[in-house]
C-alpha positions in Angstrom: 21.2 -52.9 -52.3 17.5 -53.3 -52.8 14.9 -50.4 -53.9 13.4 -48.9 -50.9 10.2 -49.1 -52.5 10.2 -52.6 -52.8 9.0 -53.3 -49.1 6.4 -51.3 -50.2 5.2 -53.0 -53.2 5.3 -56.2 -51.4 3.8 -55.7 -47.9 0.7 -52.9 -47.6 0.8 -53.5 -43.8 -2.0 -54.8 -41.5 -4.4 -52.6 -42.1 -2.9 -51.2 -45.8 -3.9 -54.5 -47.1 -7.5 -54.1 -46.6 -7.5 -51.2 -48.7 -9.9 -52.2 -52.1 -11.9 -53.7 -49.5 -12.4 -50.9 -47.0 -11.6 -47.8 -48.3 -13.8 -45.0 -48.8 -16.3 -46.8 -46.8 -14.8 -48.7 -43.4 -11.7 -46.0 -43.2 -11.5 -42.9 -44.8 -15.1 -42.4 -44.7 -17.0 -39.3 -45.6 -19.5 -37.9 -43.4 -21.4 -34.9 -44.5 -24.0 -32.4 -43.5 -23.3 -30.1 -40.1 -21.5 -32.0 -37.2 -24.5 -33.5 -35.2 -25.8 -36.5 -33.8 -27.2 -37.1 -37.2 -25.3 -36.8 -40.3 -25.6 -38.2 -43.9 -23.1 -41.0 -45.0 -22.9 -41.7 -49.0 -26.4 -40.3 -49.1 -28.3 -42.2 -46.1 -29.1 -40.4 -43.2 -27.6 -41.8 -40.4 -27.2 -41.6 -36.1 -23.6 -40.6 -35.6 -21.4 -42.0 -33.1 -17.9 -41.5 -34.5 -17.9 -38.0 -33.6 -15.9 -36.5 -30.4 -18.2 -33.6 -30.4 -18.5 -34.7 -26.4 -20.8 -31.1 -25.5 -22.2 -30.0 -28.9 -20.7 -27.1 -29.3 -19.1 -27.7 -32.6 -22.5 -26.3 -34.4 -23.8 -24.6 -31.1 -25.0 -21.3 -32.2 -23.1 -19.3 -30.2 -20.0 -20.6 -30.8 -20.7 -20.7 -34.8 -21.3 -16.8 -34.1 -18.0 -16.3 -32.4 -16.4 -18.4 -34.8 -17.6 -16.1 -37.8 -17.4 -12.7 -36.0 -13.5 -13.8 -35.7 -13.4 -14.8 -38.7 -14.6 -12.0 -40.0 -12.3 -9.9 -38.1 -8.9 -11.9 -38.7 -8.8 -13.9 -41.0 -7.7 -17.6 -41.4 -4.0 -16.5 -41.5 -3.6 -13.9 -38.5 -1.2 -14.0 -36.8 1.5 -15.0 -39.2 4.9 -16.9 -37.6 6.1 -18.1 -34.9 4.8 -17.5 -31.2 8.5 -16.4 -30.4 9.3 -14.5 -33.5 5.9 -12.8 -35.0 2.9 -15.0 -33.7 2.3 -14.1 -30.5 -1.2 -11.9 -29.3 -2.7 -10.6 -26.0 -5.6 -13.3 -26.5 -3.1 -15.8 -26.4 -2.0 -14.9 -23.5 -5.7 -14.4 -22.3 -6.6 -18.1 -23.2 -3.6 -19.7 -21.2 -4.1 -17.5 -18.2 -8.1 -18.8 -18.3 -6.7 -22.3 -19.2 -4.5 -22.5 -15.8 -7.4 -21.0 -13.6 -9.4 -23.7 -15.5 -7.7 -26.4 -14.3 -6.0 -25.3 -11.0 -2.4 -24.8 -12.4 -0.3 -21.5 -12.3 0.6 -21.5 -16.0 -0.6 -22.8 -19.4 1.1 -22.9 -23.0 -1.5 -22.9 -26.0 -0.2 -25.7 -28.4 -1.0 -25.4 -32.6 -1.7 -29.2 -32.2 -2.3 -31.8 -29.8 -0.2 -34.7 -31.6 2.8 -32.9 -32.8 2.4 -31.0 -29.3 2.4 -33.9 -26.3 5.4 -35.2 -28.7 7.6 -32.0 -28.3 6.5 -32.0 -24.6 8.1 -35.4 -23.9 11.3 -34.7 -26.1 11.8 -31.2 -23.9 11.0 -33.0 -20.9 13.8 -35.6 -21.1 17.3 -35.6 -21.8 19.5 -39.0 -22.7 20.2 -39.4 -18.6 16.8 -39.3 -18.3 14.2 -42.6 -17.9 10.5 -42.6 -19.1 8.0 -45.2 -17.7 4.8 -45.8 -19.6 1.0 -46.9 -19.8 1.6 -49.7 -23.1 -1.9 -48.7 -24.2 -1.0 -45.1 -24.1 -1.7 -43.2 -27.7 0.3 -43.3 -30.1 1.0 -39.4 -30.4 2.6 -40.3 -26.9 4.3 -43.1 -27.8 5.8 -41.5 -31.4 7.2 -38.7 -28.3 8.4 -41.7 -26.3 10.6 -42.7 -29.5 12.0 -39.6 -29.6 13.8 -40.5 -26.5 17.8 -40.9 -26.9 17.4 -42.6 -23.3 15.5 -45.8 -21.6 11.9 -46.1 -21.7 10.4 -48.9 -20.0 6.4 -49.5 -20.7 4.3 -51.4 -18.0 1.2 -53.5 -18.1 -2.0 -51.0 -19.4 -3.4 -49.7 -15.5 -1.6 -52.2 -13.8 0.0 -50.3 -10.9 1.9 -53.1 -9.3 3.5 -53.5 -13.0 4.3 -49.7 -12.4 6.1 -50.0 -9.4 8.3 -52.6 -10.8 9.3 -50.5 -13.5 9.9 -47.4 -11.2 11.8 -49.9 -9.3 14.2 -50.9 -12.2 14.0 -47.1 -13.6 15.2 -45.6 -10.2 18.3 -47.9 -10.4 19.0 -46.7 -13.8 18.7 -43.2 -12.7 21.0 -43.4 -10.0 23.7 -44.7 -12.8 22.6 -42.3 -15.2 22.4 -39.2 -13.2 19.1 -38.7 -14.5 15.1 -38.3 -13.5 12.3 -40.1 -14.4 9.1 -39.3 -16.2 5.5 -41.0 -15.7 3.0 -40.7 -18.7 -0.2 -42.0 -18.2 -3.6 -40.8 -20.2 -6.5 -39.5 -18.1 -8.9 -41.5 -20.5 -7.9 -44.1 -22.7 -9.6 -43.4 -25.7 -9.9 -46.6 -27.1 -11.4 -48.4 -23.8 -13.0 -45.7 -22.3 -11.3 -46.3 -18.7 -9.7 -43.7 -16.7 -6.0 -44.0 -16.0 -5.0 -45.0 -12.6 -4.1 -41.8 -11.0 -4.9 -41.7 -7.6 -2.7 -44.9 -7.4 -0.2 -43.5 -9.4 0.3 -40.3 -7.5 0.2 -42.8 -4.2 3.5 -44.1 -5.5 5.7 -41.0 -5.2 5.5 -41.5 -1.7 8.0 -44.3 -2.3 9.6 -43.3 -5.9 11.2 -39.7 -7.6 9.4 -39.1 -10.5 7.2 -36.8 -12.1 4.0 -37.2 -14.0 3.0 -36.2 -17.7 -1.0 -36.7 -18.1 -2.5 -36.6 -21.6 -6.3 -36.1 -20.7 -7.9 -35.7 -24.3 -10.6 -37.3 -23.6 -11.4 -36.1 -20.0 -10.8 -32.1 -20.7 -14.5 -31.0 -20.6 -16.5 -34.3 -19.7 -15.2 -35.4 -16.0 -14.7 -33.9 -12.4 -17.1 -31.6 -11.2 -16.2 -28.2 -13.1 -15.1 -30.6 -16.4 -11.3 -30.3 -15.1 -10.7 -33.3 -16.3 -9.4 -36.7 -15.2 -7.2 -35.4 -12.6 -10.2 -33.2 -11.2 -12.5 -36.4 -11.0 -9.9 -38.5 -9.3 -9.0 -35.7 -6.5 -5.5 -35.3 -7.6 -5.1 -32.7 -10.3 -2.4 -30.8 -7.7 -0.1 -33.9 -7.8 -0.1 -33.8 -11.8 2.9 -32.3 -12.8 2.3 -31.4 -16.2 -1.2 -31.7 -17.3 -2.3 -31.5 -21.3 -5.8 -31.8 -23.4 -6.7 -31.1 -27.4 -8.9 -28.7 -28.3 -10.4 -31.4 -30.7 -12.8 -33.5 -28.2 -14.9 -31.3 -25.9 -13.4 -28.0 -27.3 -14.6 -29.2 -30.7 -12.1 -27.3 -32.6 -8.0 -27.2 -32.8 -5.2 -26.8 -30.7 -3.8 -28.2 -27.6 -2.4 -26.9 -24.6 -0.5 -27.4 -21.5 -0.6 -26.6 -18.1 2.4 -27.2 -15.0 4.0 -25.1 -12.6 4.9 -21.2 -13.5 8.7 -22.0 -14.1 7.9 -25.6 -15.9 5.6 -23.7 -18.8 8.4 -21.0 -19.0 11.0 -23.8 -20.1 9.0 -25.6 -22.3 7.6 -22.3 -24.2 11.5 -22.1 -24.9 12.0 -25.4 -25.9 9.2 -26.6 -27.5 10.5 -28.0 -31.4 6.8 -28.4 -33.0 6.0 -24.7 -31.6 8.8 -22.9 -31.9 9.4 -23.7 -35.3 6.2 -23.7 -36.5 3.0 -21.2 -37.3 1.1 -19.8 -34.1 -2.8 -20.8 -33.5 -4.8 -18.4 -35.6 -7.1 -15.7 -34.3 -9.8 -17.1 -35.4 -9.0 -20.6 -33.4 -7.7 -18.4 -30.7 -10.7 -16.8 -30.1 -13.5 -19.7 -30.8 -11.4 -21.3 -27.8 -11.8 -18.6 -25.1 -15.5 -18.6 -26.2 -15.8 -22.6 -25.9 -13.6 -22.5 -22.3 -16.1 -19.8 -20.9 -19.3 -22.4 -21.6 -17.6 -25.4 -20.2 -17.2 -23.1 -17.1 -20.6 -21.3 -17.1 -23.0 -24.0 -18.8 -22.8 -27.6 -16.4 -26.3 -28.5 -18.5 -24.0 -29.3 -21.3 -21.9 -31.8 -19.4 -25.4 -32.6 -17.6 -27.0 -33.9 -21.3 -23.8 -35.3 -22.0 -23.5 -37.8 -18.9 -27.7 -38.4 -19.9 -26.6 -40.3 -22.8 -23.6 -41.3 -22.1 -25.6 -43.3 -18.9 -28.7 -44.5 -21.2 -26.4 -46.0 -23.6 -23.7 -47.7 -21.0 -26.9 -48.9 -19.0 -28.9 -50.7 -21.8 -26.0 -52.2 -23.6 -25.4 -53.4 -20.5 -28.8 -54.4 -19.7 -28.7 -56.4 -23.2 -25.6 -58.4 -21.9 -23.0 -56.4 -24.5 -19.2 -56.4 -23.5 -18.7 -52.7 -22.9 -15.3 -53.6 -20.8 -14.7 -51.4 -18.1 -15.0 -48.1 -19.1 -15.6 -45.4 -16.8 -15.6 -42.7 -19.0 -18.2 -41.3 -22.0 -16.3 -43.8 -24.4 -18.3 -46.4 -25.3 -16.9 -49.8 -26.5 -18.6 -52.8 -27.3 -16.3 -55.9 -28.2 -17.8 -58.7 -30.2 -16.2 -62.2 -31.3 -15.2 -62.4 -35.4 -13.1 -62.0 -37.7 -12.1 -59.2 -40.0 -14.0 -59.6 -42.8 -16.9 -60.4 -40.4 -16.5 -57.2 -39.0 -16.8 -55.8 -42.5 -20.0 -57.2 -42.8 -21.9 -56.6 -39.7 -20.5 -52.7 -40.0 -22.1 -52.5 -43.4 -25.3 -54.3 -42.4 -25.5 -51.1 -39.4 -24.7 -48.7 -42.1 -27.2 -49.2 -44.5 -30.1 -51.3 -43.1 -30.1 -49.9 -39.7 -28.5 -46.1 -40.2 -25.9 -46.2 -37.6 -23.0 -45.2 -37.9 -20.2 -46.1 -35.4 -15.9 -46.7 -35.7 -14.6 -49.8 -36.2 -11.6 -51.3 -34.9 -9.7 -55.0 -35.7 -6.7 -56.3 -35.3 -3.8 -55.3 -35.3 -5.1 -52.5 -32.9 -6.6 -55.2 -30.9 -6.1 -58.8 -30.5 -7.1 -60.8 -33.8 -10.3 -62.6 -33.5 -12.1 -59.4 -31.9 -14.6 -56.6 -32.9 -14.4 -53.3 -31.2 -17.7 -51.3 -31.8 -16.3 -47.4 -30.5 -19.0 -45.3 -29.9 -18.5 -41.8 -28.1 -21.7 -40.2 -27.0 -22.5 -36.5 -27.1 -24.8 -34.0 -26.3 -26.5 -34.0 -29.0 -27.4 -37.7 -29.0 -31.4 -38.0 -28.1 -33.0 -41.1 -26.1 -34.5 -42.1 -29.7 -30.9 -42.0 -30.8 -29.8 -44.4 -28.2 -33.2 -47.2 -28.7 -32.8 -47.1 -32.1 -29.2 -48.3 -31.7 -29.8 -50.7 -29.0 -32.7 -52.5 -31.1 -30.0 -52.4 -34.3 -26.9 -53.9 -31.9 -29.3 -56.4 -30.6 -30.1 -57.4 -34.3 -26.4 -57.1 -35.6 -25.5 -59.2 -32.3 -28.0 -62.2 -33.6 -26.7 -62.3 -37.1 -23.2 -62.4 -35.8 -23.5 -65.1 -33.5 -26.0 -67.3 -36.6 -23.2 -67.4 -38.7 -24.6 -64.5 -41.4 -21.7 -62.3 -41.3 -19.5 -65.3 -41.5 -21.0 -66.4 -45.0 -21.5 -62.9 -46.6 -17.8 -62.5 -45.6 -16.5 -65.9 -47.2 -15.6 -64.5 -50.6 -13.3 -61.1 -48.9 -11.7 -63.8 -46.9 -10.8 -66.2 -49.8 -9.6 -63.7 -51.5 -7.7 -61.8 -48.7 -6.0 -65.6 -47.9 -7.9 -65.2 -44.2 
């Protein structure tokens, strides 16, 4: 028998063993000042695009007066317990009746969180019988639900619908042995790539297939279709989604989840939800600053208006510059560059502190080794001066990169990192 540590000792993981390196200042960074489009980062001001503020309204007046006049009335512990047991209000019930309306479904169940929530969701939605077919890109809150599963689970290729069908083809089979259903998850934006899941296509296939659909649309809640419905809204198929969720943490700019399904669907899962039933309702206070947020998605377009601005100035002249930005068809901006990690360590510090921006940086093993992914996520808050100034600063990071600068400054981290 060994000590359970000693794995531990001897392997810090991918990303663990980059810790002297990067921590404090590539991951666990600390922003500070109000949550805008500019914030200070270890003193320096700098243009924030690591934010998922999508509509401003994290610092939008209004809400900040909401927030405190709740606040002020509440507390930050009302109401204490359990939705089922002692947590349970009539502005609950208000927020998942507005919810619904909001995005065309008869019922909604407010969620404390949107990881621990999506996860209970899948576990209640599936028994051992049952079969779950997946997006391999989806999240990983989706996927730590998926491992919950006592059943099969079979992921196909990320948006690839014929790799869909083949999996609903060899999950159908197993559901006729087993008795059971199957569940589709799919995200309505991938967060990492920006693009939209395939929906329309997916929904296409229950002509031929049994199943129902699970949509996770964090990042589409608030910034696509024509109200801000989201994903399914955008893609004229939000009626064919069979259980529909979004965080309050992206265009809601605050905390909490919910979902939304048919009447009798919401009334089983409020019974059978683990992470809520056994855990501490939303506060007031979050409760409240959520009904205020949903009723300016609804009544103020201009902010999704000022959103799509930015998001459209940015996309466009990255574009126009000949970055990569994939194929995203979303707010989420992603620009992939060639180098390694240490490289990547580099050119982030060089846009940092000699050209102020300030943007999220993933490398391998989220993506393939030998890439860069440059995530920015546009707000409304972000200017047109925001958007040249970072242009002119990825054009000059860009030329570094490809002279070899990054590669030399980086030599020593990779000698000693055995790269």
């Amino acid at each position: 028998m060994r000590d359970l540590f000693e794995k531990i000792y001897k392997d810090k993981g991918p990303l663990g063993k980059w810790a002297s390196q990067a921590e404090g200042y590539f991951v666990f960074p600390k922003l500070e000042g109000q949550i805008s489009n500019r914030m200070k980062f270890q003193g320096k001001d700098v243009i924030t695009w690591s934010i998922n503020d999508y509509l401003g309204l994290a610092n939008h007046p209004e809400v900040r007066k909401v927030d405190a006049e709740a606040s002020q009335d509440y507390g930050s512990a009302y109401p204490m317990g359990a939705r089922m047991m002692s947590g349970h209000t009539n502005l609950h019930e208000q927020l998942q009746k507005e919810l619904a309306e909001f995005v065309s479904k008869e019922a909604a169940y407010v969620l404390n969180f949107g990881y621990q929530g999506i996860m209970s969701t899948i576990d209640a939605l599936v028994s051992k019988d049952d079969i779950i077919v997946y997006d391999v890109d989806a999240h990983a809150c989706i996927i730590d639900g998926v491992r919950l599963h006592m059943g099969k689970r079979f992921t196909y290729k990320h948006n690839d619908v014929e790799s869909l069908e083949k999996n609903l083809e060899r999950a159908t089979k197993m559901a006729e042995q087993t008795g059971g259903g199957i569940l589709v998850i799919s995200e309505g934006v991938f967060g990492m790539r920006g693009e939209q899941g395939r929906l329309k296509e997916i929904v296409a296939l229950k002509d031929k297939f049994n199943f129902r659909l699970l949509v996770d649309d964090a990042h589409g809640f608030g910034t696509l279709g024509a109200t801000g419905a989201g994903a399914g809204e955008e893609q004229g198929v939000q009626d064919d989604i069979d259980v529909y969720f979004a965080t309050f943490a992206k265009s809601m700019a605050s905390t909490g989840a919910f979902i939304a399904a048919d009447q009798e669907i919401i009334d089983y899962l409020k019974y059978n939800l683990r992470s809520q039933m056994f855990a501490k309702s939303l506060q007031m206070q979050l409760v409240k600053g959520a009904l205020k947020r949903l009723d300016m998605i609804r009544t103020m377009p201009e902010l999704k208006d000022n959103l799509w601005r930015i998001v459209n100035a940015l996309q466009s002249g990255l574009k126009e510059r000949g970055f990569n930005i994939g194929t995203t068809q979303s707010c989420v901006t992603p620009v992939y560059l060639k180098g390694s990690i240490p490289e990547a360590m580099a050119l982030v510090k060089d846009l940092r502190e000699n050209h102020g921006i300030f943007c999220s940086i993933v490398v391998y093993p989220v993506i393939p080794k030998g890439l860069i992914l440059l995530r920015m996520i546009p707000t409304a808050m972000h200017t047109l001066k925001d958007v040249e100034e970072t242009l002119q600063a990825f054009s000059s990071i860009r030329e570094r990169l490809n002279s070899g600068v990054y590669k030399r400054l980086s030599a020593h981290v990779s000698a000693a990192m055995g790269e």
